[in-house]
NUDOZA-111233 format. One record per residue (C-alpha): x, y, z; residue number from 1; residue in one letter. Coordinates in Angstrom, 3 decimals, always signed. Layout:
REM residues N
        u        v        w   n res
        X        Y        Z NUM   a
...
REM end
This chain:
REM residues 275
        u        v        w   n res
  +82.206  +69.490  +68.300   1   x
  +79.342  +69.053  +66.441   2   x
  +77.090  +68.331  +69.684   3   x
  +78.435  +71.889  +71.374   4   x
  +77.348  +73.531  +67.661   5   x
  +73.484  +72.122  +68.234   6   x
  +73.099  +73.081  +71.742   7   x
  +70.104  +74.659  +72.096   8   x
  +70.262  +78.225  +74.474   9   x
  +68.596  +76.079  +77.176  10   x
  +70.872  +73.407  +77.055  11   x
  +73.566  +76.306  +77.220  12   x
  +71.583  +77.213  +80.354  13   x
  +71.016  +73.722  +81.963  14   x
  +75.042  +73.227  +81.468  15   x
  +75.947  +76.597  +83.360  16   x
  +73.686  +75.848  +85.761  17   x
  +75.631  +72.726  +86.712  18   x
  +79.073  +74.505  +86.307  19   x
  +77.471  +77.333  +89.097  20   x
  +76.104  +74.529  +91.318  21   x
  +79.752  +72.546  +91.464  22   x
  +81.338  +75.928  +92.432  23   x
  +78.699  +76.599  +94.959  24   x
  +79.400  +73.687  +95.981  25   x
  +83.120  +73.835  +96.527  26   x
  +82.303  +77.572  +98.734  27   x
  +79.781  +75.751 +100.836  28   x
  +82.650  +72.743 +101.710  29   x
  +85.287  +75.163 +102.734  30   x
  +82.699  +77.549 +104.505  31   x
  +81.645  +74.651 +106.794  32   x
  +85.485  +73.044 +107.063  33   x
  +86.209  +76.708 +108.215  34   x
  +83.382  +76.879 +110.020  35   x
  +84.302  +73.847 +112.116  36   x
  +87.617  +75.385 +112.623  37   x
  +86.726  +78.716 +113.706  38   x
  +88.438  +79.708 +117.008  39   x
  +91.504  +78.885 +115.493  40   x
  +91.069  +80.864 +112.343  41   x
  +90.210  +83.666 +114.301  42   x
  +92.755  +83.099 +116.910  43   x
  +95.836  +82.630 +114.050  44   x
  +93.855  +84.448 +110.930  45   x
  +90.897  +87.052 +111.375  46   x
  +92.708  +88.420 +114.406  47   x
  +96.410  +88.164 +113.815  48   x
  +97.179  +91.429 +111.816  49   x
  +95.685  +93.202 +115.361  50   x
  +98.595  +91.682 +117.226  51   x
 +102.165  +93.457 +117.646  52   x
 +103.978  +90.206 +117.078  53   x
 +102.327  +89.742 +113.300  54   x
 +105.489  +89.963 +110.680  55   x
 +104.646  +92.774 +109.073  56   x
 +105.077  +95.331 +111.657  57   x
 +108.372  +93.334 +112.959  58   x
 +109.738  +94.089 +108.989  59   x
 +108.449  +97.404 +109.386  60   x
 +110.245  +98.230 +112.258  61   x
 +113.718  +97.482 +110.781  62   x
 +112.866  +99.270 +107.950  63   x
 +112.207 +102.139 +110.301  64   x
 +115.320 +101.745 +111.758  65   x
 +117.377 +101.111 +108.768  66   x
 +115.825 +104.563 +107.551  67   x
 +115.938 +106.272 +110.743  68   x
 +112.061 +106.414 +111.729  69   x
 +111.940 +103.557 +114.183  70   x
 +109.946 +106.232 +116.360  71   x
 +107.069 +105.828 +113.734  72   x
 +107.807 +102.577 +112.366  73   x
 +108.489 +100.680 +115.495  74   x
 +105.093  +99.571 +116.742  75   x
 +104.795  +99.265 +120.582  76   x
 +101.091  +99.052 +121.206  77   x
  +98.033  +98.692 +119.391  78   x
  +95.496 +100.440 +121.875  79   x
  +91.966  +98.990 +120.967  80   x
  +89.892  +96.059 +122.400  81   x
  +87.316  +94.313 +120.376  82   x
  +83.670  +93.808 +121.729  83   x
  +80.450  +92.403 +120.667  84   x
  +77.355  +94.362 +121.501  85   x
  +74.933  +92.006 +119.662  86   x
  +73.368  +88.756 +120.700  87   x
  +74.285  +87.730 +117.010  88   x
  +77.581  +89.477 +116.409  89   x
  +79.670  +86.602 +117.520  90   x
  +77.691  +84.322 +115.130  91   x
  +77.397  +85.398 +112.462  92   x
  +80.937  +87.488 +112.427  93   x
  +81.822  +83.137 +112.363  94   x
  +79.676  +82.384 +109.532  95   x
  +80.549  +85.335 +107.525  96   x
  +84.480  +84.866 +108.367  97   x
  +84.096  +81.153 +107.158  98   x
  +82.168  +82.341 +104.173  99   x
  +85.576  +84.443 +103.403 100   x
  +87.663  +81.864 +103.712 101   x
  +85.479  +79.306 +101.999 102   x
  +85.752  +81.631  +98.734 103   x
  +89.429  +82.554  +98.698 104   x
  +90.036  +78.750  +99.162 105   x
  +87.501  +77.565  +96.491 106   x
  +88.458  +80.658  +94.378 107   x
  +90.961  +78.609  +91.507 108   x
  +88.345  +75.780  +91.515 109   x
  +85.361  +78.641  +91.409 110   x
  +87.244  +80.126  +88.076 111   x
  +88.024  +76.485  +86.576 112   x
  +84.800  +75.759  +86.099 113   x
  +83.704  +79.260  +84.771 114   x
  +86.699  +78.822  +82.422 115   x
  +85.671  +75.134  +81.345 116   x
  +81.673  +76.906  +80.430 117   x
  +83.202  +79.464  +78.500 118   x
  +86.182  +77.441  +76.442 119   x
  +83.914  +75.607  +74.160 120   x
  +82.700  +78.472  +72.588 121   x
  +85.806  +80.009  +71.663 122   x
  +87.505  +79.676  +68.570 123   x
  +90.851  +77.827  +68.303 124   x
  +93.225  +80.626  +68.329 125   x
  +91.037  +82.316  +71.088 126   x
  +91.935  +79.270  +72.826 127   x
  +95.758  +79.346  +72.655 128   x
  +95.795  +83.216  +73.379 129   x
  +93.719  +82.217  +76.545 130   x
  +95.816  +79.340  +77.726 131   x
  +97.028  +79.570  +81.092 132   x
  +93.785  +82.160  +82.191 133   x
  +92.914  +80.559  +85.755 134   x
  +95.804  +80.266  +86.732 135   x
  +96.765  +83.496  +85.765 136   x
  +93.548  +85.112  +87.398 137   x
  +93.968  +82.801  +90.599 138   x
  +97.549  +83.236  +90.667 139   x
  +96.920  +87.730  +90.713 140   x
  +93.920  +87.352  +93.295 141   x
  +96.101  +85.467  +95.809 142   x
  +98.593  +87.690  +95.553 143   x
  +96.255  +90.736  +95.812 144   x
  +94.367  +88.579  +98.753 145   x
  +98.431  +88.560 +100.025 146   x
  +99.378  +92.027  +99.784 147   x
  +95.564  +93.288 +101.295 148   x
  +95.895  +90.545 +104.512 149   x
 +100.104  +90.925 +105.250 150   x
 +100.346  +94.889 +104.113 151   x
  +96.931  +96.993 +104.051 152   x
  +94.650  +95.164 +106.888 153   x
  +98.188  +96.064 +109.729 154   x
  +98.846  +99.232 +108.274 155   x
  +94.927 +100.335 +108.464 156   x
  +94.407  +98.533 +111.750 157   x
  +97.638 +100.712 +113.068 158   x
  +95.977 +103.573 +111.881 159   x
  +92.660 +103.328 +113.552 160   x
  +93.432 +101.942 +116.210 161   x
  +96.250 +105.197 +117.373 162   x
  +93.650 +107.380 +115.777 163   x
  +92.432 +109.945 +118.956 164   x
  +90.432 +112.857 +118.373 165   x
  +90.364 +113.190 +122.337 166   x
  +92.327 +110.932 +125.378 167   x
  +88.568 +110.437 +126.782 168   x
  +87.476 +108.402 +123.832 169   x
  +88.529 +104.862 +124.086 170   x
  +88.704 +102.682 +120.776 171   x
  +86.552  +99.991 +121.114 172   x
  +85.483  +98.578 +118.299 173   x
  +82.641  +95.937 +117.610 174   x
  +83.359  +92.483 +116.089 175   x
  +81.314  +93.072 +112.834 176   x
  +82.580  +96.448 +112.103 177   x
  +86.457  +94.606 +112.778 178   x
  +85.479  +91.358 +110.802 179   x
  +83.224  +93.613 +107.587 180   x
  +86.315  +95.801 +107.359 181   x
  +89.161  +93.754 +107.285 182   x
  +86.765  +91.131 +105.146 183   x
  +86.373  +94.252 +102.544 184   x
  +90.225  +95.245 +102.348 185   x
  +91.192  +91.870 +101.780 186   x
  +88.819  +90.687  +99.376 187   x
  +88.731  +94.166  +97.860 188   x
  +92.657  +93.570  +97.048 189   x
  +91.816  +90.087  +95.286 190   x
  +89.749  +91.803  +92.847 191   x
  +91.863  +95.087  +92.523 192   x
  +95.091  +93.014  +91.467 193   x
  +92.894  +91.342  +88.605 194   x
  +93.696  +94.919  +86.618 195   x
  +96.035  +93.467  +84.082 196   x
  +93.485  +90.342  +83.150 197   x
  +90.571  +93.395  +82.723 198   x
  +93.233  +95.189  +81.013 199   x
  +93.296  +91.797  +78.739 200   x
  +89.936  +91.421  +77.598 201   x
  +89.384  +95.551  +77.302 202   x
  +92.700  +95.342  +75.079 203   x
  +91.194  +92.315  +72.903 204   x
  +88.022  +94.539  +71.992 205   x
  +90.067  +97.794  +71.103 206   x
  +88.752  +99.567  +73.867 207   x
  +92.361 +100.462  +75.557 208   x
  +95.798 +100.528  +73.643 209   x
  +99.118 +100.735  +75.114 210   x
  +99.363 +104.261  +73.895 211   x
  +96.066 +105.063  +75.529 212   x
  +97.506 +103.890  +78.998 213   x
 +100.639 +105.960  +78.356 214   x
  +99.443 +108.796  +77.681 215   x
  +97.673 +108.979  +81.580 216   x
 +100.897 +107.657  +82.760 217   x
 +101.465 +110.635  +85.024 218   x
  +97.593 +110.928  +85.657 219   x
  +97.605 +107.492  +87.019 220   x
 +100.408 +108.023  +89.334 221   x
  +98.674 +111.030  +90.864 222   x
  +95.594 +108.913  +91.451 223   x
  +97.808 +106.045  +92.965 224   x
  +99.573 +108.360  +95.430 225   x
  +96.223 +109.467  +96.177 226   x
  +94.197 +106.446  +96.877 227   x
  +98.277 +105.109  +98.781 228   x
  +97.175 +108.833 +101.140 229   x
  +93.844 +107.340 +101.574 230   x
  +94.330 +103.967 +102.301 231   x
  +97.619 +104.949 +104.784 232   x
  +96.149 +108.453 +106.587 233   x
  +99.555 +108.172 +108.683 234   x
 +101.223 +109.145 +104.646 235   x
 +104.292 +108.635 +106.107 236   x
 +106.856 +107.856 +103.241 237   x
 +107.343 +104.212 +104.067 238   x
 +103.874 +103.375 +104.466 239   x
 +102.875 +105.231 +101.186 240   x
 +105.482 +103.542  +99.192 241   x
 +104.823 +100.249 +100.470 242   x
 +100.969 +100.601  +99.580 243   x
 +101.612 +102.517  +95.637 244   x
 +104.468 +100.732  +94.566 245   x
 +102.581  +97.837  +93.899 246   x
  +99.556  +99.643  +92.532 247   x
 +101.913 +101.335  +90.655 248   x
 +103.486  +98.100  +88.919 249   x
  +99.989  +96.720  +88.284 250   x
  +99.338  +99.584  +85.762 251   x
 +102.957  +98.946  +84.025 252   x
 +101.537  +95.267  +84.166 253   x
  +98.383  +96.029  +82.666 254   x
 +100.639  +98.611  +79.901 255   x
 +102.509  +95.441  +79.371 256   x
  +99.984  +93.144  +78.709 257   x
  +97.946  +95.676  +76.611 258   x
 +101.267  +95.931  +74.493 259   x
 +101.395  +92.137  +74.046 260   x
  +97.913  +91.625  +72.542 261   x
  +97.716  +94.919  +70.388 262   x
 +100.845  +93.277  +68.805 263   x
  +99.427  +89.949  +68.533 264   x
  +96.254  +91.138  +66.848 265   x
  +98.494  +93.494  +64.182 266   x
 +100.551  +89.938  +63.617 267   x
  +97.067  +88.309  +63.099 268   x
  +95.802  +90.816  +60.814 269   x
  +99.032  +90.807  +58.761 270   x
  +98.650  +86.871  +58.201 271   x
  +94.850  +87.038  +57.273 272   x
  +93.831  +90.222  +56.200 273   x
  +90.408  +91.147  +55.289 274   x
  +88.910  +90.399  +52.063 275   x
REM end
């Protein structure tokens, strides 16, 4: 303890260097083990939510029918080829695919040692409030990495890819636009379900309350609908509820967990109030 107290700030800098270099470190191993394994990740992974047999539009198609909208639910074709128009595309579309998967593999490991730099200077309570952090934080961005590959990158492929302003144009879209788009929803998702640990730390400083979040309750559901409209042009029912809901439950979530430590700081402040 008393070793972390005389650490000078370049010694704090020297030690986060080597906590960024192992988690570099970790990205670069599964970039080049994905690397090495690319046809089949794209076969079976960057290209599998652009096939009709991929589970998500065989669930959506009983739900259509269970509903009665197996017309629009019930996927028959997804009429789009994918090209590559430059000398590079297919290249580096590999390298940046790998880089993807390298860092949603490597991601728990990535926040461990973020977590394990941070920890020492935090008090002992601060400690035992934060226990269980990465794997709360990893456990929210695979899920969010879940819900953006298995629900939004289908759903928004669908879209697109029926989308016809005329029957002369032809969809064919180019390898990095396919790859940087799908790439963005996915990863975008990761960080969008880490709302309720943002939710955590704003909550810890005072800047929201539960009451706060309340109060923009409805406001928040507009904007969710919204952004649901935006993300699923088609807005029919299904697909908007499918996409909200969960946005919608990540908000309760973060109401929840602002809730939680609002009540644990009055407890604290009860126990050891100030001078």
């Amino acid at each position: 303890m008393s070793d972390e107290k005389e650490m000078t700030f370049l010694d704090h800098l020297e030690e986060l260097r080597w906590h960024v270099i192992r988690a570099l470190l970790a990205v670069v191993i599964f970039t080049v083990v994905a690397f090495l394994n690319i046809e089949w990740i794209f076969s079976n992974i960057v290209f599998a939510p652009a096939q009709i047999n991929f589970p998500t539009f065989g669930y959506m198609c009983k739900m259509g029918q269970l509903v009665g909208m197996s017309d629009s639910l019930c996927i028959a074709e997804l009429p789009f080829i994918v090209q590559s128009r430059n000398m590079t595309g297919q290249f580096m579309m590999s390298i940046t695919a790998s880089f993807v998967i390298g860092l949603i593999v490597a991601f728990p490991y990535v926040i461990w040692e973020l977590w394990r730099f941070i920890r020492p200077g935090l008090e002992t309570k601060e400690k035992k409030f934060s226990r269980g952090a990465v794997w709360a934080v990893s456990f929210l961005f695979l899920l969010g990495i879940m819900f953006g590959y298995f629900l939004l990158c289908p759903i928004t492929i669908w879209f697109l890819s029926t989308y016809s302003i005329s029957p002369l144009i032809r969809n064919e879209f180019d390898i990095t636009s396919y790859v940087s788009t799908t790439s963005s929803l996915v990863l975008g998702c990761g960080i969008l379900f880490q709302f309720p640990v943002i939710i955590y730390f704003l909550s810890k400083v005072g800047i929201v309350t539960p009451e706060l979040m309340r109060k923009y309750r409805r406001h928040s559901i507009v904007g969710i609908i919204v952004l649901g409209a935006v993300i699923t042009p088609s807005a029919d029912p299904f697909s908007l509820t499918v996409i909200s809901l969960p946005l919608y439950l990540l908000f309760e979530i973060g109401i929840l967990t602002s809730a939680i430590v609002v009540r644990r700081k009055k407890k604290e402040a009860a126990l050891h109030p100030p001078d």
